[in-house]
Short mmCIF file of the C-alpha atoms (twelve columns), coordinates in Angstrom:
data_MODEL
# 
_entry.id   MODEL 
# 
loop_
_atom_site.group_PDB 
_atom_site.id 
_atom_site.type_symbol 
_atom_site.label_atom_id 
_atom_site.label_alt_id 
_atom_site.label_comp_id 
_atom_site.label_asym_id 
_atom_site.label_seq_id 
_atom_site.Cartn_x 
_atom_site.Cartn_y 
_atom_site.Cartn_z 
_atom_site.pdbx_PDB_model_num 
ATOM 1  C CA . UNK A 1  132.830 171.125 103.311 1 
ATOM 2  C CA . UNK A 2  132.476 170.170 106.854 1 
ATOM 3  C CA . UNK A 3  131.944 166.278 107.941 1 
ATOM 4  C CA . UNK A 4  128.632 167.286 109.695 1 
ATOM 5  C CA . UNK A 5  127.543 169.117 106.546 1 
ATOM 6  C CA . UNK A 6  128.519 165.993 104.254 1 
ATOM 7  C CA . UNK A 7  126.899 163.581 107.043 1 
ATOM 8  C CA . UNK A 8  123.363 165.794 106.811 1 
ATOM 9  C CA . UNK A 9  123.353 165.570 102.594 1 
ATOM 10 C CA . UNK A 10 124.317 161.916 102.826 1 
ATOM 11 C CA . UNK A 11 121.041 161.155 105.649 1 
ATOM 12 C CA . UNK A 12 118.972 163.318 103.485 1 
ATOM 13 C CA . UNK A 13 119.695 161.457 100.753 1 
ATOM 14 C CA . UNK A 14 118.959 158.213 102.581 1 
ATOM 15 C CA . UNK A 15 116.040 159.311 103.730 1 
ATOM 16 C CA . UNK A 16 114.969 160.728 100.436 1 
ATOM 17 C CA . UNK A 17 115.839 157.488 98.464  1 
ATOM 18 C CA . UNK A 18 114.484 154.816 100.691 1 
ATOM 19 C CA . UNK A 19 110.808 157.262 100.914 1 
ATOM 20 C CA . UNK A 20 110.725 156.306 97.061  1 
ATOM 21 C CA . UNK A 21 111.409 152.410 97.661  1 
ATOM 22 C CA . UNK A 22 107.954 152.547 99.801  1 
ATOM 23 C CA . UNK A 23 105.715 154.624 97.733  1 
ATOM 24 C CA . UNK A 24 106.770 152.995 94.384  1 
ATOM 25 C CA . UNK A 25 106.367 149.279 96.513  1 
ATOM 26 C CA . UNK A 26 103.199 150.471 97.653  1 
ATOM 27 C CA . UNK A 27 102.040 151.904 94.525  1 
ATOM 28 C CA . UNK A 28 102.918 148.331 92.906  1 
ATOM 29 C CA . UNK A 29 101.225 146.433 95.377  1 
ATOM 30 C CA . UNK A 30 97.965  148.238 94.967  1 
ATOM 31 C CA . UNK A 31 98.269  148.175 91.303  1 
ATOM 32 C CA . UNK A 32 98.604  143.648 91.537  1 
ATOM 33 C CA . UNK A 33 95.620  144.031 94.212  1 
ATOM 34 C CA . UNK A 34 93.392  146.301 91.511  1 
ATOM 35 C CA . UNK A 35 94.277  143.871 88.682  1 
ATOM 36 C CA . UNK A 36 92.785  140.870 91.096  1 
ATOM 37 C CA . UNK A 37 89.754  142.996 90.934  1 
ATOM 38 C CA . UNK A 38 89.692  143.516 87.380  1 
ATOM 39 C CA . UNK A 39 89.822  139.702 86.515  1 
ATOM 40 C CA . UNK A 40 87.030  139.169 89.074  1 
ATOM 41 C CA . UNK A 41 89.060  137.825 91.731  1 
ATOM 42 C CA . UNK A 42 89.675  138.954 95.202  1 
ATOM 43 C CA . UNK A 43 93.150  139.657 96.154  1 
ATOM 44 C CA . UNK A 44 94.849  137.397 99.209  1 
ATOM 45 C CA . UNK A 45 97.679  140.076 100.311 1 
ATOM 46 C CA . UNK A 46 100.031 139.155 102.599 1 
ATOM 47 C CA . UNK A 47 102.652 142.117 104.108 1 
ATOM 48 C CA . UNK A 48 104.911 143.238 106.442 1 
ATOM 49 C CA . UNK A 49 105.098 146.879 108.018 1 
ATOM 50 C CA . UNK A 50 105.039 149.863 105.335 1 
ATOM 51 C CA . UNK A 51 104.436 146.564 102.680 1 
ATOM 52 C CA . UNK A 52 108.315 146.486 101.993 1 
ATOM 53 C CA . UNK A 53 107.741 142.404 101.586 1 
ATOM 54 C CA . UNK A 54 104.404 141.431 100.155 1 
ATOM 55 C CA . UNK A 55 103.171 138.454 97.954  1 
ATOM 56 C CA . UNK A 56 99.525  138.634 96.565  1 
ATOM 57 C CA . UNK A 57 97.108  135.616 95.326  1 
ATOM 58 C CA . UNK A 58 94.230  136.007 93.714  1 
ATOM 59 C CA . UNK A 59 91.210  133.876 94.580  1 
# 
């Protein structure tokens, strides 16, 4: 197999693996914000771009 072949699967991999960090983050940080909700709070989110680093209180 040819390096540029091997360096293609390994950024598609990359790419692939760090797409599922953020959408399983993201999914978890709406999930905390829609429990807030449900215990008749309202959720104090604090984030950074694409939510990679979030904290939540609920008021």
């Amino acid at each position: 197999m040819k390096t540029k072949s091997k360096s293609l699967i390994a950024a598609t991999i990359t790419i692939f693996l760090l797409a599922i960090a953020i959408v399983s983050n993201y999914n978890s940080l709406e999930y905390t914000k829609e429990a807030c909700v449900d215990n008749n709070k309202t959720p104090v989110v604090d984030h950074n771009l694409l939510a990679l680093n979030w904290s939540v209180s609920c008021k």
